[in-house]
C-alpha positions in Angstrom: 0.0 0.0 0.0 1.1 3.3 -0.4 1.4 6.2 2.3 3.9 8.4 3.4 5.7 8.6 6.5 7.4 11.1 8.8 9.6 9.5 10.8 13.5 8.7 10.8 13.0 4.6 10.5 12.4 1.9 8.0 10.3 -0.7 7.8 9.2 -2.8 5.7 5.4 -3.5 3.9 5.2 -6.9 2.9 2.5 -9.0 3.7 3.8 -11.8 6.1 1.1 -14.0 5.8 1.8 -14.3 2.2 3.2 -18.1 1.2 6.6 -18.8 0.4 7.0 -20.4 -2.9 8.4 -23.6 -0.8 5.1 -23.5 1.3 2.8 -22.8 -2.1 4.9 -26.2 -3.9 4.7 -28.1 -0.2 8.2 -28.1 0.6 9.7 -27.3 3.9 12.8 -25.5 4.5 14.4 -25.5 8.0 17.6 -23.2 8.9 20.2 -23.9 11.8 23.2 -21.2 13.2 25.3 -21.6 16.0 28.5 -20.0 16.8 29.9 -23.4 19.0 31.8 -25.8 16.8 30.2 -29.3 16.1 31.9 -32.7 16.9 32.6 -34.6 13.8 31.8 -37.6 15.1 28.5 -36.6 16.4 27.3 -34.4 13.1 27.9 -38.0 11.2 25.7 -39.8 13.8 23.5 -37.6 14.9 22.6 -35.8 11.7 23.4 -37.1 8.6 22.6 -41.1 9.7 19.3 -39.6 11.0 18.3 -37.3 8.1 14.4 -38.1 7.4 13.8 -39.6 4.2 12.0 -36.4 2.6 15.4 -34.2 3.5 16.6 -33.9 -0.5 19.0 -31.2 -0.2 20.7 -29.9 2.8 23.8 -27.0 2.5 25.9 -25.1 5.2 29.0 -24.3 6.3 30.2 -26.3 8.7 33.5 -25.5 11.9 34.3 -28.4 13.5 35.5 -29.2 17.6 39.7 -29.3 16.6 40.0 -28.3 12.5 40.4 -24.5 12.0 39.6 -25.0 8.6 35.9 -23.7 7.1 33.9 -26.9 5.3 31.8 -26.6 3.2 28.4 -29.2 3.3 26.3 -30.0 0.1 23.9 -33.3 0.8 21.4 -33.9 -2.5 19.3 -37.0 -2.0 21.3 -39.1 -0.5 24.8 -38.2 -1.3 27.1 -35.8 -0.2 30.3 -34.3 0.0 32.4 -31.8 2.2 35.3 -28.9 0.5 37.7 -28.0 3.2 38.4 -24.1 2.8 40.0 -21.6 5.0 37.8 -19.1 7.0 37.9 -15.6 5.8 39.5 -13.2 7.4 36.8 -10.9 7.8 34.1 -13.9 8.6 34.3 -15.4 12.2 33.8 -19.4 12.6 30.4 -20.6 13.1 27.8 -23.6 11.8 24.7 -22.2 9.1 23.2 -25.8 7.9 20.0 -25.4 6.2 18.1 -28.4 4.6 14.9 -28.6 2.2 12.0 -31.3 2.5 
């Protein structure tokens, strides 16, 4: 809708109760962000041998308990693969994992 306003602050007009294309198609999207590091051993057991069976694409970036380096997480179906990569200088270490169902 359009009005003005007189006031030193932005915000925005969208209509929040509007469907996300996921929603509209009936897919699910869930995010995860933490600044603690995961243990490797656990994120295989506790995650990726757990995943539901509708999970068909997950993606993050991933800092693991004892590897300074950054990795880099892409699951489609059922495979999936980790690039190791150093942590920007400018970006501090933490875990963004999001996955589609």
């Amino acid at each position: 809708h359009d009005h003005e306003h007189d006031h030193d602050h932005h915000h925005d007009h969208t209509d929040e109760s509007k469907p996300t294309h996921f929603e509209t198609d009936g897919f699910m999207s869930t995010s995860f962000q933490t600044l603690e590091p995961f243990d490797l051993d656990r994120f295989f057991a506790r995650f990726l041998d757990r995943l539901p069976p509708g999970v068909f694409r997950s993606k993050g970036l991933l800092y693991f308990k004892g590897y300074p380096k950054r990795y880099v997480f892409q699951l489609s179906g059922r495979r999936y693969q980790f690039e190791e990569d150093n942590w920007p200088e400018d970006v501090g270490q933490s875990n963004q994992v999001s996955s589609h169902s």
